[in-house]
PyMOL commands that place a pseudoatom at each C-alpha (Angstrom):
pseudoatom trace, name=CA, resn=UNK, resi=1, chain=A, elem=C, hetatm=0, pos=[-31.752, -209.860, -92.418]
pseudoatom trace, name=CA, resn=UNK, resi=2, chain=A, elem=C, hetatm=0, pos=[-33.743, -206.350, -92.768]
pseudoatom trace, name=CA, resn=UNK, resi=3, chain=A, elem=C, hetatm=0, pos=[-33.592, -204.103, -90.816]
pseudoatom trace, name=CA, resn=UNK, resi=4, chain=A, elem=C, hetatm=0, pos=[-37.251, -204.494, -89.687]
pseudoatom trace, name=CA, resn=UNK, resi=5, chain=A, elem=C, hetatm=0, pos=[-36.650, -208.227, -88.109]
pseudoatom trace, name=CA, resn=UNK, resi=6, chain=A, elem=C, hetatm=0, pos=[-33.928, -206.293, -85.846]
pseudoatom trace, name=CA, resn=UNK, resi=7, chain=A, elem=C, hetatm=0, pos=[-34.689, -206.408, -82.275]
pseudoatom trace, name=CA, resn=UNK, resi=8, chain=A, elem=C, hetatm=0, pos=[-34.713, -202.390, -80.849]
pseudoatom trace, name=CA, resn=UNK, resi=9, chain=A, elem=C, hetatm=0, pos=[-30.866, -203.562, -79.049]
pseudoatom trace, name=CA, resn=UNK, resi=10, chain=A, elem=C, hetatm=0, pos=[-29.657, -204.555, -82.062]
pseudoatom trace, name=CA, resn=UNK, resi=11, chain=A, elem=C, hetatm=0, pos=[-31.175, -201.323, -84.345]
pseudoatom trace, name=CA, resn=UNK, resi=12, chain=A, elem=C, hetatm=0, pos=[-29.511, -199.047, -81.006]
pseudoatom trace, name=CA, resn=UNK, resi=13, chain=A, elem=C, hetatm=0, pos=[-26.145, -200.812, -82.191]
pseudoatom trace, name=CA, resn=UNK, resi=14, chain=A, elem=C, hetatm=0, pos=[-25.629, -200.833, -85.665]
pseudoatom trace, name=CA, resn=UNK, resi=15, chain=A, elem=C, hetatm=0, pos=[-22.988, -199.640, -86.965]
pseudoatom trace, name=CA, resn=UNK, resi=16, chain=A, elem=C, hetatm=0, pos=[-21.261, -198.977, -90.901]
pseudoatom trace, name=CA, resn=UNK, resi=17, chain=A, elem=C, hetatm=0, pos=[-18.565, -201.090, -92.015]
pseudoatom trace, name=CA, resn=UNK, resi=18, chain=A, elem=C, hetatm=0, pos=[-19.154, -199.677, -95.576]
pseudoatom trace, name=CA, resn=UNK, resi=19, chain=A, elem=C, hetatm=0, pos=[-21.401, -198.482, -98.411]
pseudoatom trace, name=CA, resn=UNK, resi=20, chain=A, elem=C, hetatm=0, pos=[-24.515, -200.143, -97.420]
pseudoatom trace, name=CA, resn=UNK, resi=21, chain=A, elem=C, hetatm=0, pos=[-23.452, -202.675, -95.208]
pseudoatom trace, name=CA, resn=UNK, resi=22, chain=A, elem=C, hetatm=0, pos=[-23.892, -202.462, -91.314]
pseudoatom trace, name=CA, resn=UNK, resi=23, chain=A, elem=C, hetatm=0, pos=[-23.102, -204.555, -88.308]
pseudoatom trace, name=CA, resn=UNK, resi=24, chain=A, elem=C, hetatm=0, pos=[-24.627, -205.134, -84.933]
pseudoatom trace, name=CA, resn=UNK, resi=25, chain=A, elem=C, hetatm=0, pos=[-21.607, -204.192, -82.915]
pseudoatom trace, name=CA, resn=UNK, resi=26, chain=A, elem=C, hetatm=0, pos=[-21.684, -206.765, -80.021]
pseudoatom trace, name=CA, resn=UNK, resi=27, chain=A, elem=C, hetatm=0, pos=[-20.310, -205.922, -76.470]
pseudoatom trace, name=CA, resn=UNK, resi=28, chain=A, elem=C, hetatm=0, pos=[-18.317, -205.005, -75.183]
pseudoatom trace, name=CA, resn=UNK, resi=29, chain=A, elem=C, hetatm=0, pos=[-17.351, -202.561, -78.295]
pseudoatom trace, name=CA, resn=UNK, resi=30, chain=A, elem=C, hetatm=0, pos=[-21.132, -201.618, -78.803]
pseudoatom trace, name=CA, resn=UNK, resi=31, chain=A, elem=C, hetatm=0, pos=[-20.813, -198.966, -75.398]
pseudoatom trace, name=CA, resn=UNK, resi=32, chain=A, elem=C, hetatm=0, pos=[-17.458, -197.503, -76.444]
pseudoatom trace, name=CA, resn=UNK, resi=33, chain=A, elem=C, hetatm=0, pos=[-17.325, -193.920, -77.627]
pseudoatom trace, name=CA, resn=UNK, resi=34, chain=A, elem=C, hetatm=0, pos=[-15.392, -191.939, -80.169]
pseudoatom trace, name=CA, resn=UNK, resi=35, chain=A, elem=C, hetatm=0, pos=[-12.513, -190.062, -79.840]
pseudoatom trace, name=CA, resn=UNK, resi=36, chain=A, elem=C, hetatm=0, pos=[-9.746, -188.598, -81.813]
pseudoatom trace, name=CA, resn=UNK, resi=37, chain=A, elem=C, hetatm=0, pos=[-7.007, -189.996, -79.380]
pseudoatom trace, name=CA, resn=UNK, resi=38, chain=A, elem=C, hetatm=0, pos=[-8.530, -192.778, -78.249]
pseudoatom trace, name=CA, resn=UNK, resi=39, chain=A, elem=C, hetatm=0, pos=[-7.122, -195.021, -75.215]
pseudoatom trace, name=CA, resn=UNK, resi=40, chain=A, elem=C, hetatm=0, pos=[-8.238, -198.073, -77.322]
pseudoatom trace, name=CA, resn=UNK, resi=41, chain=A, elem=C, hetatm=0, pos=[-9.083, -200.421, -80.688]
pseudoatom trace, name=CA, resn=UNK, resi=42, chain=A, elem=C, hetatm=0, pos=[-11.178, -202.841, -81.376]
pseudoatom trace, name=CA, resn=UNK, resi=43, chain=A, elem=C, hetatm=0, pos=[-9.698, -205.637, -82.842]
pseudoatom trace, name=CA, resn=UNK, resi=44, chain=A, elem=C, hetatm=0, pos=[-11.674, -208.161, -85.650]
pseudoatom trace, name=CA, resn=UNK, resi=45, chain=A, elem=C, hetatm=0, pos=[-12.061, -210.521, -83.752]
pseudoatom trace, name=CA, resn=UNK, resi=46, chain=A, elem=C, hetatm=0, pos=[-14.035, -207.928, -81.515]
pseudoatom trace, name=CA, resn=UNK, resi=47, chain=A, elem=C, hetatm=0, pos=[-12.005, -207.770, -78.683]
pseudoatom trace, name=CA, resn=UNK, resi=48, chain=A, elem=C, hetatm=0, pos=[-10.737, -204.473, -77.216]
pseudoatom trace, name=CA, resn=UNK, resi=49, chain=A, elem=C, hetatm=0, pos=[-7.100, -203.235, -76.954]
pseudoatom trace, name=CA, resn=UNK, resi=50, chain=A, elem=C, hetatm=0, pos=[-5.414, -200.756, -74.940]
pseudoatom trace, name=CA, resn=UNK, resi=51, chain=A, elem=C, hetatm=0, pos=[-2.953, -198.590, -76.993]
pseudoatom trace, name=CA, resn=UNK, resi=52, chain=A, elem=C, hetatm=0, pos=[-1.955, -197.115, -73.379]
pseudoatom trace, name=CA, resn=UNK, resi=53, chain=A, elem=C, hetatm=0, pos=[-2.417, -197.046, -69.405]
pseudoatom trace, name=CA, resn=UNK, resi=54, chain=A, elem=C, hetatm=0, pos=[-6.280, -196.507, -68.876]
pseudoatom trace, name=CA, resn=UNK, resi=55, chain=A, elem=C, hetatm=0, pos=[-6.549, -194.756, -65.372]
pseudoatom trace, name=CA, resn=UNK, resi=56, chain=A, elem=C, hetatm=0, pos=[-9.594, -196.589, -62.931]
pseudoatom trace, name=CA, resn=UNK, resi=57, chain=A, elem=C, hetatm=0, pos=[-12.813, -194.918, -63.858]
pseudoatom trace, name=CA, resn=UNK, resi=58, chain=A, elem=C, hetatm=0, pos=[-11.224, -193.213, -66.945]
pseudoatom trace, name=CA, resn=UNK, resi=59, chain=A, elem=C, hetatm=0, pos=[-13.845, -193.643, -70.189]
pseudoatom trace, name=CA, resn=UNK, resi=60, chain=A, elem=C, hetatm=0, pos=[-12.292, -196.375, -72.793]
pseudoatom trace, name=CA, resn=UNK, resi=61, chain=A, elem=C, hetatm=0, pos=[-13.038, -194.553, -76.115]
pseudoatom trace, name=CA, resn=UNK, resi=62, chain=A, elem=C, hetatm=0, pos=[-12.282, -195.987, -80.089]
pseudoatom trace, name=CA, resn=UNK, resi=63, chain=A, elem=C, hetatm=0, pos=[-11.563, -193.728, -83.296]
pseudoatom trace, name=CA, resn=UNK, resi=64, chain=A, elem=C, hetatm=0, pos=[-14.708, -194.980, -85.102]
pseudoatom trace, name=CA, resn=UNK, resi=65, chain=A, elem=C, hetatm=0, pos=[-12.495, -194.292, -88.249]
pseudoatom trace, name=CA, resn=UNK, resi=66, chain=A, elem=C, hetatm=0, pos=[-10.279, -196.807, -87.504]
pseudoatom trace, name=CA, resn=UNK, resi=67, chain=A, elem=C, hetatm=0, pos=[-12.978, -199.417, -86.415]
pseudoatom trace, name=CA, resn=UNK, resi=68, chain=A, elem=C, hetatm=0, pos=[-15.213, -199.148, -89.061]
for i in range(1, 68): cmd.bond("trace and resi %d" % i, "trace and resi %d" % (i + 1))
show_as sticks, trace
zoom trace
């Protein structure tokens, strides 16, 4: 599919998985933010993972290097 038949949603969350190819990141991994100690991982079978406590109302951030 090009990336011209992607809805604007999909376009918003694309993401690299390598040279050239991309992936519409579905939720809820499409809202999660980087960081370089991140409280979480995404898993390929797209769920999410705590590596550690996450406090109530504390951000749930990913290392996009180790997603991707």
């Amino acid at each position: 599919m090009g990336l011209a038949k992607l809805t604007p949603w999909e376009r918003e969350h694309l993401s690299e998985f390598g040279v050239g190819l991309w992936r519409v990141l579905p939720e809820p991994r499409c809202y999660l933010n980087h960081a370089c100690d991140p409280n979480a991982i995404g898993t390929e079978r797209d769920a999410v993972v705590a590596l550690r406590d996450i406090a109530p109302g504390e951000e749930i951030t990913i290392d996009y290097r180790l997603n991707a």
